[in-house]
Backbone and ligand atoms as CSV (ligand in chain L), in Angstrom:
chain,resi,resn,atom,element,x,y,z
A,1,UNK,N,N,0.848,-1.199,0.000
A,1,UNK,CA,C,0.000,0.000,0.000
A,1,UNK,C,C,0.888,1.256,0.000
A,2,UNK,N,N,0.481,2.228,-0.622
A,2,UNK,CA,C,1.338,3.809,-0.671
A,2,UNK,C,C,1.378,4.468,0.626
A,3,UNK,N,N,2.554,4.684,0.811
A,3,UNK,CA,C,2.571,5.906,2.023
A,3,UNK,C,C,1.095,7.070,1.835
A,4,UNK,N,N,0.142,7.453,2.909
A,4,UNK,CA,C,-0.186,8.830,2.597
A,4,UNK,C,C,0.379,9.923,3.888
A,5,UNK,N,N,-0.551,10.765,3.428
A,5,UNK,CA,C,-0.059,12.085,5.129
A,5,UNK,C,C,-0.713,11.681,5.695
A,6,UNK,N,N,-0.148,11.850,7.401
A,6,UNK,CA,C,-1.117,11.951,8.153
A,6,UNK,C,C,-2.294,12.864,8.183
A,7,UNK,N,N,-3.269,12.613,8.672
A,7,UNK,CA,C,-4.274,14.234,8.492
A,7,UNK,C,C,-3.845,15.248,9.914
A,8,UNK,N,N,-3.181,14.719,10.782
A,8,UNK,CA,C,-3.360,15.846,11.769
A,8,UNK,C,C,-1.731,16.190,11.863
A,9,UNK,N,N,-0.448,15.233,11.587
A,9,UNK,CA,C,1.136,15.535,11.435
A,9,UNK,C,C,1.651,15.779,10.362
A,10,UNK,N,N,1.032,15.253,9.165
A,10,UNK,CA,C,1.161,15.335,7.688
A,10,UNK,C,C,2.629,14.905,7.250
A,11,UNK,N,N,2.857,14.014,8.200
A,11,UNK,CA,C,3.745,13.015,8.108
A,11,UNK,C,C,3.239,11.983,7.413
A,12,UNK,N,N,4.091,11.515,6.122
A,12,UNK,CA,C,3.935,10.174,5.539
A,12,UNK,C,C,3.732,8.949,6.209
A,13,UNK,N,N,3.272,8.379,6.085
A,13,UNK,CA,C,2.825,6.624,7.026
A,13,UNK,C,C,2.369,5.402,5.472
A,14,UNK,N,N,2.650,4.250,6.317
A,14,UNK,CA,C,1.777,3.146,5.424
A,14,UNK,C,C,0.590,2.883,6.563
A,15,UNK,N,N,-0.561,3.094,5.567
A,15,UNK,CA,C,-1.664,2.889,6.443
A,15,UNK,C,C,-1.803,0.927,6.488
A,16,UNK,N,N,-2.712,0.728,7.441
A,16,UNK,CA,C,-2.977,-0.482,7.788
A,16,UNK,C,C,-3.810,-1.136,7.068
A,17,UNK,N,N,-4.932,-0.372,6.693
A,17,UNK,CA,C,-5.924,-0.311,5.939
A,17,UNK,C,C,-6.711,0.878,5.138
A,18,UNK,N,N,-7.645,0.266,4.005
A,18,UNK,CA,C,-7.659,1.933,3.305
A,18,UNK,C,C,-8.348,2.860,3.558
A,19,UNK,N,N,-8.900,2.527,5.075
A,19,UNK,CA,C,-9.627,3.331,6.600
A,19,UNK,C,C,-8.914,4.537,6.823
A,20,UNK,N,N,-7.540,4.159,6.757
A,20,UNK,CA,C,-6.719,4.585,8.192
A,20,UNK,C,C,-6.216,6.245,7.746
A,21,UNK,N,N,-6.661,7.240,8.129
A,21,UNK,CA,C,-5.605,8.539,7.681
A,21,UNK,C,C,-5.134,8.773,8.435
A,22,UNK,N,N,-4.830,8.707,9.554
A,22,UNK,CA,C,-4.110,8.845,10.777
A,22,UNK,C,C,-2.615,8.194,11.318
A,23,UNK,N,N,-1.529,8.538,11.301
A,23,UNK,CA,C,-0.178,7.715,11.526
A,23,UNK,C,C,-0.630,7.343,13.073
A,24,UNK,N,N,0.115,6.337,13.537
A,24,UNK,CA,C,0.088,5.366,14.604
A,24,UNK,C,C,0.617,6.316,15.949
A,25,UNK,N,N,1.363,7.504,15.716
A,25,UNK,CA,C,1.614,8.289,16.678
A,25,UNK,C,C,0.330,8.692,18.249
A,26,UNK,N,N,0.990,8.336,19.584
A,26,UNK,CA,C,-0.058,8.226,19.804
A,26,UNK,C,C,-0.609,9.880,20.064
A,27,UNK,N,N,-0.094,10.626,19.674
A,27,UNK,CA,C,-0.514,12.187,19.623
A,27,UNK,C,C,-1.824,12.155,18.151
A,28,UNK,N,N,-1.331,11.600,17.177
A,28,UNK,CA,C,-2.253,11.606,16.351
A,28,UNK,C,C,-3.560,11.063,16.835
A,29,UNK,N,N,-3.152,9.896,17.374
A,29,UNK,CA,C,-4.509,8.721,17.177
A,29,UNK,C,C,-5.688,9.507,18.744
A,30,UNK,N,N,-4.763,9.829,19.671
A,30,UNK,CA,C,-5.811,10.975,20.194
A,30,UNK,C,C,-6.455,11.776,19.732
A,31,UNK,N,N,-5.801,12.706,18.993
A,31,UNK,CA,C,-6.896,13.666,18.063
A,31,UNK,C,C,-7.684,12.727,17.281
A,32,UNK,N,N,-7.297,11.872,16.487
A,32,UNK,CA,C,-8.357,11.089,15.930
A,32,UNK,C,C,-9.811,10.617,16.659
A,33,UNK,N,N,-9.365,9.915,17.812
A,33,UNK,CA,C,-10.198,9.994,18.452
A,33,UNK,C,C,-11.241,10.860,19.570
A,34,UNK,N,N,-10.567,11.950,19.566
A,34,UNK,CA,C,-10.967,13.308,20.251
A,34,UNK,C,C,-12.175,13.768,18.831
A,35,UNK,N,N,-11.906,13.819,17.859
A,35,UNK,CA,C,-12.698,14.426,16.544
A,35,UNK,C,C,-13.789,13.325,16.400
A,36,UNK,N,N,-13.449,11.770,16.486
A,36,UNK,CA,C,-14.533,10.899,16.423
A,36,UNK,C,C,-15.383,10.904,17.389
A,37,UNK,N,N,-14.922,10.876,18.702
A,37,UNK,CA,C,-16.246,11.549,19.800
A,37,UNK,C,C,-16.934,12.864,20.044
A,38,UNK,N,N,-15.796,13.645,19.156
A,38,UNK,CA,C,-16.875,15.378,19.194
A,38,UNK,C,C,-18.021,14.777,18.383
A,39,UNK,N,N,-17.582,14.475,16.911
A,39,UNK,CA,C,-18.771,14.473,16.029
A,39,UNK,C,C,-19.708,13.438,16.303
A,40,UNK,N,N,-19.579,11.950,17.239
A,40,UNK,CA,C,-20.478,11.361,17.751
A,40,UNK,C,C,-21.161,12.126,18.668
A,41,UNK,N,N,-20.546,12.866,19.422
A,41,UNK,CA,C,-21.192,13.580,20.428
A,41,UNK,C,C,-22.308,14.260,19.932
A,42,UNK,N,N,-22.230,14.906,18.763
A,42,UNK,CA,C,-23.137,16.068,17.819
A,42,UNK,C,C,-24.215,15.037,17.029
A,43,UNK,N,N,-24.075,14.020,17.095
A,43,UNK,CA,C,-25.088,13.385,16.197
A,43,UNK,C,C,-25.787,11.909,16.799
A,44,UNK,N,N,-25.125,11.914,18.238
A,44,UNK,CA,C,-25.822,10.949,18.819
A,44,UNK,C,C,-26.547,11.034,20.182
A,45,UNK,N,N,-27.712,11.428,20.177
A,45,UNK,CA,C,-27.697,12.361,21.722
A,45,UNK,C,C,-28.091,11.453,22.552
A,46,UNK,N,N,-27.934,10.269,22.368
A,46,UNK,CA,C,-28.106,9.210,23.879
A,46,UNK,C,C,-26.452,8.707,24.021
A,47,UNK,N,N,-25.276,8.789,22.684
A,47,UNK,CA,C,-23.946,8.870,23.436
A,47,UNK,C,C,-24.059,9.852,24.284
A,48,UNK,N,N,-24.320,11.322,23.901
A,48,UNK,CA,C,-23.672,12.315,24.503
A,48,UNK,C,C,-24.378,12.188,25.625
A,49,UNK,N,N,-25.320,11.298,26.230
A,49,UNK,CA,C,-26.290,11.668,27.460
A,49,UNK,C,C,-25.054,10.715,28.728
A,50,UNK,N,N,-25.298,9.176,28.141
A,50,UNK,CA,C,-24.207,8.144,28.679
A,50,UNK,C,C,-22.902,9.225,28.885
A,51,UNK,N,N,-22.233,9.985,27.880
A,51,UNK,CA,C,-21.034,10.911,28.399
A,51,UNK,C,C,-21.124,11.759,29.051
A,52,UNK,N,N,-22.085,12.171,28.851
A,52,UNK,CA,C,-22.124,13.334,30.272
A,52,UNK,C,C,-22.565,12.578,32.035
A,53,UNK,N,N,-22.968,11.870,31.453
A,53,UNK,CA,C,-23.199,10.848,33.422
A,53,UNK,C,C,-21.953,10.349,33.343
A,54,UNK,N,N,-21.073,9.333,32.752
A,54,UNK,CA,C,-20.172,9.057,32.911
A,54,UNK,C,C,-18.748,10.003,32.994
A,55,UNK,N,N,-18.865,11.356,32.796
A,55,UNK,CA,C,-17.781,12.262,32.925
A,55,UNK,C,C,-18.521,12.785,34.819
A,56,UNK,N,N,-19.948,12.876,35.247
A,56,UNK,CA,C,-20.133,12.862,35.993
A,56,UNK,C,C,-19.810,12.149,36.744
A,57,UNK,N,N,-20.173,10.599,36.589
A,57,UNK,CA,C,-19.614,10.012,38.021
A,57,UNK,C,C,-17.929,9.873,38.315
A,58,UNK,N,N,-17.506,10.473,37.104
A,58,UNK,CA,C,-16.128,9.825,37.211
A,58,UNK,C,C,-15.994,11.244,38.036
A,59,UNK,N,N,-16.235,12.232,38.374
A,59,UNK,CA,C,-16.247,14.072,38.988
A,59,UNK,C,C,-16.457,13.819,40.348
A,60,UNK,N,N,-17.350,12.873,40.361
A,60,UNK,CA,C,-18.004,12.946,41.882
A,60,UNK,C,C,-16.915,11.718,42.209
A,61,UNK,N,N,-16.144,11.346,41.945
A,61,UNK,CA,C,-14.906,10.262,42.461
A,61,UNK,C,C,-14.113,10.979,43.012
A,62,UNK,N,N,-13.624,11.879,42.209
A,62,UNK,CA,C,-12.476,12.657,41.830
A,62,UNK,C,C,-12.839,14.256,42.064
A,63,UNK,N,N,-13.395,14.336,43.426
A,63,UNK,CA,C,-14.096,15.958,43.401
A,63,UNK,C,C,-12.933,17.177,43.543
A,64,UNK,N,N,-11.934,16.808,43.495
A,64,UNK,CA,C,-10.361,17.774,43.809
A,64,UNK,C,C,-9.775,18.236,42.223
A,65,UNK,N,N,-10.373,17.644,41.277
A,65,UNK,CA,C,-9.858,17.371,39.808
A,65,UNK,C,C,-9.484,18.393,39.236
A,66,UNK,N,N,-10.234,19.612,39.363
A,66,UNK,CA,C,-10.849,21.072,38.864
A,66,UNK,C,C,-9.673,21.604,39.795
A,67,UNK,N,N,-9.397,21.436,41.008
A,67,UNK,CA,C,-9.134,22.318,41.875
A,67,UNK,C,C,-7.643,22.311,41.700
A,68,UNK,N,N,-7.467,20.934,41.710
A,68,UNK,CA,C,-5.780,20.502,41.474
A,68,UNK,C,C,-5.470,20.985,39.963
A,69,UNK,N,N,-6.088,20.935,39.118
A,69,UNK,CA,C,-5.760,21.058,37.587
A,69,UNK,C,C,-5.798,22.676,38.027
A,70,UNK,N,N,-6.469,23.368,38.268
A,70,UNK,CA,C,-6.348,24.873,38.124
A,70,UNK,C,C,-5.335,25.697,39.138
A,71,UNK,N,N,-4.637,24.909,39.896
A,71,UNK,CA,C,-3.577,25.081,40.381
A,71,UNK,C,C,-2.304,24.764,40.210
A,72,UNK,N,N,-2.686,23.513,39.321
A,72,UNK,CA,C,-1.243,23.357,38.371
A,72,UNK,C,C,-1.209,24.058,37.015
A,73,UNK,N,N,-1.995,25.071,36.780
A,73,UNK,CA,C,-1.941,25.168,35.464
A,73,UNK,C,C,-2.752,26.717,35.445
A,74,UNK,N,N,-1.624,27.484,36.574
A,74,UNK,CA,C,-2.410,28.875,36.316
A,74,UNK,C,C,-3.195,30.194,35.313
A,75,UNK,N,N,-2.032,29.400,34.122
A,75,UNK,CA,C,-1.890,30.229,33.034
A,75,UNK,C,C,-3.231,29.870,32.221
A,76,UNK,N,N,-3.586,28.317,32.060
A,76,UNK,CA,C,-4.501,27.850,31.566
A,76,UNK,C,C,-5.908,28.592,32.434
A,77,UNK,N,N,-5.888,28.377,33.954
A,77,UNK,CA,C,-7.159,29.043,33.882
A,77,UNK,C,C,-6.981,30.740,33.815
A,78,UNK,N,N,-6.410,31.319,34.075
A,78,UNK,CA,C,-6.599,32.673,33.722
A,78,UNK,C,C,-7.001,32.544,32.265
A,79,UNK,N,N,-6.822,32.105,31.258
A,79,UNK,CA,C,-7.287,31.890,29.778
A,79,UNK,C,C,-8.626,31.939,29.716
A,80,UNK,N,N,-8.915,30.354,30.610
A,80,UNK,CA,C,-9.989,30.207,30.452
A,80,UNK,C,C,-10.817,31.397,31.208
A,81,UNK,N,N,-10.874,31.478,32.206
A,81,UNK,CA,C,-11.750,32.832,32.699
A,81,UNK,C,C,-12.107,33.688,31.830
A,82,UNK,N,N,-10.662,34.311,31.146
A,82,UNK,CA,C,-11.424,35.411,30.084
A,82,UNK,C,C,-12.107,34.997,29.598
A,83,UNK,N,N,-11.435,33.622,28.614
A,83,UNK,CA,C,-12.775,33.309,27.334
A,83,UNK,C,C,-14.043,33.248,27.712
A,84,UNK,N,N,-14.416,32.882,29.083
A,84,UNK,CA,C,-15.432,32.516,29.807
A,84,UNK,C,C,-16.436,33.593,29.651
A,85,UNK,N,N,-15.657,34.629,30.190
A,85,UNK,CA,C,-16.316,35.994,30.352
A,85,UNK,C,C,-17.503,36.541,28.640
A,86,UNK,N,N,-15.686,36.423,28.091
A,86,UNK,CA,C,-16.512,36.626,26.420
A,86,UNK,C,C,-17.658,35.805,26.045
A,87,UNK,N,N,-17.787,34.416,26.512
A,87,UNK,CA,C,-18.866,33.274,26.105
A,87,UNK,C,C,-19.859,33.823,26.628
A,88,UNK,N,N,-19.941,34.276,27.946
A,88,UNK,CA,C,-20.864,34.965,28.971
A,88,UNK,C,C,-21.796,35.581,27.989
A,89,UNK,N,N,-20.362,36.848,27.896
A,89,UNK,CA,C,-20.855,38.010,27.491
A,89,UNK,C,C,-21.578,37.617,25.802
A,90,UNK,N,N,-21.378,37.029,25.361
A,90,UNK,CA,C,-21.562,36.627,23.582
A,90,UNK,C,C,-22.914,36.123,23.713
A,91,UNK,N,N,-22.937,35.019,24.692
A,91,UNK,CA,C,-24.386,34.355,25.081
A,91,UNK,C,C,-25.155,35.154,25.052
A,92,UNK,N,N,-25.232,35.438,26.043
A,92,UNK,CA,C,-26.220,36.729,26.675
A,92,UNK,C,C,-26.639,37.923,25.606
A,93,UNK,N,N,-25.883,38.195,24.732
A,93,UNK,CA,C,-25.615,39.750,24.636
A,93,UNK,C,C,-27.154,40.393,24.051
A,94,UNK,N,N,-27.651,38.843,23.480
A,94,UNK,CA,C,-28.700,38.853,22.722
A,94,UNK,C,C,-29.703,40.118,23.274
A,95,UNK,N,N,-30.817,40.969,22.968
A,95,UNK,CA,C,-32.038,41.420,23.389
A,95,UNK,C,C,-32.690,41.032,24.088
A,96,UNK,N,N,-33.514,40.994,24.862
A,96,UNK,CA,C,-34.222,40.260,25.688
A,96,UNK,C,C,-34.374,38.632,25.289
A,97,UNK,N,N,-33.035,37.972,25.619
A,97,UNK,CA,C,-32.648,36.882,26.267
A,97,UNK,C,C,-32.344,36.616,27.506
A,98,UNK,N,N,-32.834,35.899,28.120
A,98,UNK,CA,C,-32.880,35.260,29.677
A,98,UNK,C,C,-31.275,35.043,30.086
A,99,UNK,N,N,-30.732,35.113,30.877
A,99,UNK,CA,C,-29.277,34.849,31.266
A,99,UNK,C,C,-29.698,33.493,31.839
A,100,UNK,N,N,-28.652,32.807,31.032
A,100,UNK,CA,C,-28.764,31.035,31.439
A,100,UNK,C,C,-27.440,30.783,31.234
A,101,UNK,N,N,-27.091,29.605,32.492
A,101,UNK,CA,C,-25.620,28.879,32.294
A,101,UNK,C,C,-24.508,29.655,32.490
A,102,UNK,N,N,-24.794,31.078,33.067
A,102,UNK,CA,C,-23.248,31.325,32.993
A,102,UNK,C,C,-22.655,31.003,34.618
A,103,UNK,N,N,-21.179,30.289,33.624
A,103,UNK,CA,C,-20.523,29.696,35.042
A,103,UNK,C,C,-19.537,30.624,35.797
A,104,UNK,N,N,-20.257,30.994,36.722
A,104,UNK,CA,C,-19.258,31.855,37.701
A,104,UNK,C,C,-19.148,31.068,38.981
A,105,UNK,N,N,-17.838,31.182,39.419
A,105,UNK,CA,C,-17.608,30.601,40.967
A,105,UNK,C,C,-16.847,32.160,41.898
A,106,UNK,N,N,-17.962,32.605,42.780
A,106,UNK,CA,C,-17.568,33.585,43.183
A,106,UNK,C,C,-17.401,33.594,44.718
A,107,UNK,N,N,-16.438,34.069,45.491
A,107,UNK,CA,C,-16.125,34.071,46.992
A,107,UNK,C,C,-17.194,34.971,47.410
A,108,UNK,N,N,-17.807,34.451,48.481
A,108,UNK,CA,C,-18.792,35.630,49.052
A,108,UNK,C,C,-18.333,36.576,50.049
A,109,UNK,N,N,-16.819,36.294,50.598
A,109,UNK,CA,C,-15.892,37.015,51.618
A,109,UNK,C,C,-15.329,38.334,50.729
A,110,UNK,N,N,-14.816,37.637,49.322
A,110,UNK,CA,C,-14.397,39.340,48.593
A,110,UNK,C,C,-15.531,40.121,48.224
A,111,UNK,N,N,-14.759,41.235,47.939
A,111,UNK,CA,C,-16.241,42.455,47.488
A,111,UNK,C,C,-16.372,42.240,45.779
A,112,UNK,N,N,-17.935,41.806,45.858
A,112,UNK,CA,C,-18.278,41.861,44.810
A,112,UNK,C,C,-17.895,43.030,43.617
A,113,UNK,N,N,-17.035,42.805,42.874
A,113,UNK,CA,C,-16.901,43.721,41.715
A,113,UNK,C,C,-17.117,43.999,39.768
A,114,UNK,N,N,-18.410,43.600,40.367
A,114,UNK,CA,C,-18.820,42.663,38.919
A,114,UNK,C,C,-19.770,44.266,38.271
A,115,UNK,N,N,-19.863,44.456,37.299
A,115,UNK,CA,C,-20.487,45.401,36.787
A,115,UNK,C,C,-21.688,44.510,36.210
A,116,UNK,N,N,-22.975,44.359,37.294
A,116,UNK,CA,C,-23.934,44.448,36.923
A,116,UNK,C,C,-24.858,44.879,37.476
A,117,UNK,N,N,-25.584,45.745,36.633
A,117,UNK,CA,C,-26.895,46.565,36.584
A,117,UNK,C,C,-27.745,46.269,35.319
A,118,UNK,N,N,-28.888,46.418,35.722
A,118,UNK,CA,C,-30.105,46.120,34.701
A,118,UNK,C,C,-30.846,44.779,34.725
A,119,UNK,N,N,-31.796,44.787,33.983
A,119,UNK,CA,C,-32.681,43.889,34.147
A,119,UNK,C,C,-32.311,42.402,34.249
A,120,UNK,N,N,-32.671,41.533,34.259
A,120,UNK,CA,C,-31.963,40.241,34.302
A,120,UNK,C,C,-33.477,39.306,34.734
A,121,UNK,N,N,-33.061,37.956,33.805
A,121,UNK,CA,C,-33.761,36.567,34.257
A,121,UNK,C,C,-33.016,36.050,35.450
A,122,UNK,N,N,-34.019,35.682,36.278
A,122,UNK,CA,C,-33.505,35.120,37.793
A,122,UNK,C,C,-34.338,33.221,37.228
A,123,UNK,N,N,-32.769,32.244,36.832
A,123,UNK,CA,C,-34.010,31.335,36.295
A,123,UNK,C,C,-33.184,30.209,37.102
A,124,UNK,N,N,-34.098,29.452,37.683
A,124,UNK,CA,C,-34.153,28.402,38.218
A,124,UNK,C,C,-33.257,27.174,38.514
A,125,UNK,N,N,-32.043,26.632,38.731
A,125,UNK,CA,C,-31.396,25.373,38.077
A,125,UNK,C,C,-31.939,24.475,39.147
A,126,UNK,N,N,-32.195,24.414,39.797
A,126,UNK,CA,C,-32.939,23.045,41.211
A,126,UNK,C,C,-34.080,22.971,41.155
A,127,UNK,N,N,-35.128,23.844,41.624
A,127,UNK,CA,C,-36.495,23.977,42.383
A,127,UNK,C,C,-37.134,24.135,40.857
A,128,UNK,N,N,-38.365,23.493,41.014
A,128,UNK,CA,C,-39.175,23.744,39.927
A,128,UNK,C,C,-40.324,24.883,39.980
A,129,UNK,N,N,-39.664,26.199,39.441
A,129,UNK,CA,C,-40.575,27.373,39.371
A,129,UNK,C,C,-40.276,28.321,38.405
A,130,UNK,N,N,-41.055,29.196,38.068
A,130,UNK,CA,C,-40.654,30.173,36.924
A,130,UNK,C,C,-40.044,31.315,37.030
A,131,UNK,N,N,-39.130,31.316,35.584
A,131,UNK,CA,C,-37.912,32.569,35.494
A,131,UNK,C,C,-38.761,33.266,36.369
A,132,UNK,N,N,-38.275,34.303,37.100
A,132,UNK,CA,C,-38.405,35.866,37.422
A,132,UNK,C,C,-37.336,36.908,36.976
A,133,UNK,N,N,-38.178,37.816,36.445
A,133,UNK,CA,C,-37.351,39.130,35.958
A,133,UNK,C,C,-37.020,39.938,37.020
A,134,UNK,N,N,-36.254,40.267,37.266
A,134,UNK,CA,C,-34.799,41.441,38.245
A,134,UNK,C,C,-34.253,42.708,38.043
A,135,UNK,N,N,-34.335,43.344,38.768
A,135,UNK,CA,C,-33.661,44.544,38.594
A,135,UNK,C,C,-32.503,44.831,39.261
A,136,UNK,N,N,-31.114,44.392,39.022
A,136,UNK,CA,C,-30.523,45.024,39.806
A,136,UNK,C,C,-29.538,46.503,39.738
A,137,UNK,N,N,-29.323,46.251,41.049
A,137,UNK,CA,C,-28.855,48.255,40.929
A,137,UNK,C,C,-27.465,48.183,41.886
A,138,UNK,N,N,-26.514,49.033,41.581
A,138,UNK,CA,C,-25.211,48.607,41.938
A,138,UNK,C,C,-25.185,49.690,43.532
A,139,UNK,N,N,-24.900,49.240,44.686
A,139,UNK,CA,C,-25.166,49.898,45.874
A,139,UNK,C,C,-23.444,50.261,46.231
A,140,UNK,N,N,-22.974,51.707,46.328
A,140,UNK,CA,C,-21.642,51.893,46.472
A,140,UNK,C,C,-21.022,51.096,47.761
A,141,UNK,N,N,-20.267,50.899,48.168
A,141,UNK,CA,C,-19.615,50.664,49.284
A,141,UNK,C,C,-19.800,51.495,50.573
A,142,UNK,N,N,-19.703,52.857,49.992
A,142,UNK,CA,C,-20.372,54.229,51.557
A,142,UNK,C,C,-21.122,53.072,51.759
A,143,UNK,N,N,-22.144,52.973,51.337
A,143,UNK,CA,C,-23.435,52.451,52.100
A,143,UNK,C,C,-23.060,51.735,53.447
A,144,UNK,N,N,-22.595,50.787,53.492
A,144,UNK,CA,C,-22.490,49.783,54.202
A,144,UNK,C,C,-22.784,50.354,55.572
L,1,ZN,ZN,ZN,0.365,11.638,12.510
């Protein structure tokens, strides 16, 4: 059989079969398989249901996972935070769209310094009851 490229090193290989675009590297064959479970993920929604309980229980094993990874890897979450912010902000930005899902983990000991004012969906993730609309209003610090 002919050497082809890899698709993700574009390194020459003899494939195994006339399946295979991927060299045997195991950096490749991860992405290979990282791209075969995104797009299962997108087109099979009882995989993606089984993956999301099973990334769950494996969380609730391992409840330090998040905490230890974002302490070894400061640079990574400061990244992520921003992008976070932008997703936030991108989500949301819509017109009267409801604010849903955005993930904030905030200390209730520091002073809140979040710039928000204006209307807002107050919506539900536990208790079963309906959005309520909000007003909030930013109260200076004098106050206290
Ligand atoms: Zn490769």
């Amino acid at each position: 059989m002919d050497s082809i490229p890899c698709l993700w090193c574009s390194v020459f290989f003899i494939p195994r079969n006339k399946l295979q675009q991927y060299c045997s590297k195991p950096e490749c064959q991860r992405k290979r398989k990282a791209l075969w479970q995104k797009e299962k993920i997108q087109r099979d929604p009882e995989y993606k249901e089984i993956k999301n309980l099973s990334n769950q229980k494996w969380l609730n094993a391992n409840p330090d996972y998040w905490k230890n990874y974002r302490r070894k890897n400061p640079k990574k979450t400061q990244r992520n935070r921003m992008l976070q912010k932008v997703r936030n902000h991108r989500k949301n930005s819509e017109p009267d769209r409801p604010i849903t899902n955005i993930i904030a983990k905030m200390d209730a000991r520091k002073p809140l310094k979040v710039d928000l004012e204006g209307w807002f969906w107050l919506i539900p993730e536990i208790a079963k009851m309906d959005a309520a609309k909000v007003l909030f209003h930013v109260i200076q610090e004098c106050y206290e």
